[in-house]
N, C-alpha and C positions, 0 to 999 in steps of 0.2 A: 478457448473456454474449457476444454475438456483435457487441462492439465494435471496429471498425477503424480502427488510427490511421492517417494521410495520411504517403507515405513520406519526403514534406517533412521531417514533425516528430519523426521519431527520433531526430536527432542535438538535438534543443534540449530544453531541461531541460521542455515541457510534453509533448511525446511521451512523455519518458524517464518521468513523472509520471504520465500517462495509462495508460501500459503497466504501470507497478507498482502501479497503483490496479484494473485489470484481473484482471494476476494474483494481489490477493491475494483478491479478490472471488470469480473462481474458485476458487480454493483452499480460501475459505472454505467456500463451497454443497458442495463435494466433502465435506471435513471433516466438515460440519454431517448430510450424507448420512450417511456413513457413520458416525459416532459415534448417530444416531438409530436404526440399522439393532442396536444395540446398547443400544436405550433410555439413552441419553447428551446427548439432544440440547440440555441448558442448558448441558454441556460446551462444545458445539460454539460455543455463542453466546460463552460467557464467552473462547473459546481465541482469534475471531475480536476482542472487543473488546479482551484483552489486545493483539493487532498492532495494531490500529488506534491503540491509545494510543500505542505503543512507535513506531511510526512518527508521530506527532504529533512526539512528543522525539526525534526522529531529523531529522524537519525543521525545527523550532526551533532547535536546535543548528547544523545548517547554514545555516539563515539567520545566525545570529550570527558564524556564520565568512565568510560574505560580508559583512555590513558592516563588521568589523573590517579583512579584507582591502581593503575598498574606501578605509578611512580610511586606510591606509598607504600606498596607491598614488599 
């Protein structure tokens, strides 16, 4: 949880990856917290795998938009 990216790579697409792969990790451990604290905690797993999917076809799709873009150019 207490990973720090280099202020190098904030502007490049691996910082910008690093950092959203970070907060959704935090975000998740919070969730998973507190939905347990509430006897919910397969909740919290299934709510973390449903992003992690949705972000898989979030980056799929924008990879496709980059090689398309790259063939035009």
């Amino acid at each position: 949880m207490h990973y720090s990216v280099n202020i190098d790579q904030r502007g490049r697409a691996d910082g910008g990856l690093q950092m959203f792969s970070t907060l959704v990790q935090s975000v998740s451990y919070v969730a998973i917290a507190f939905l347990s604290h509430f006897g919910l905690t397969q909740l919290g797993f299934m709510l973390a795998a449903m992003v992690m999917v949705a972000a898989v076809f979030m980056m799929v799709r924008l990879n496709g938009r980059m090689k398309l873009s790259a063939v035009l150019a």
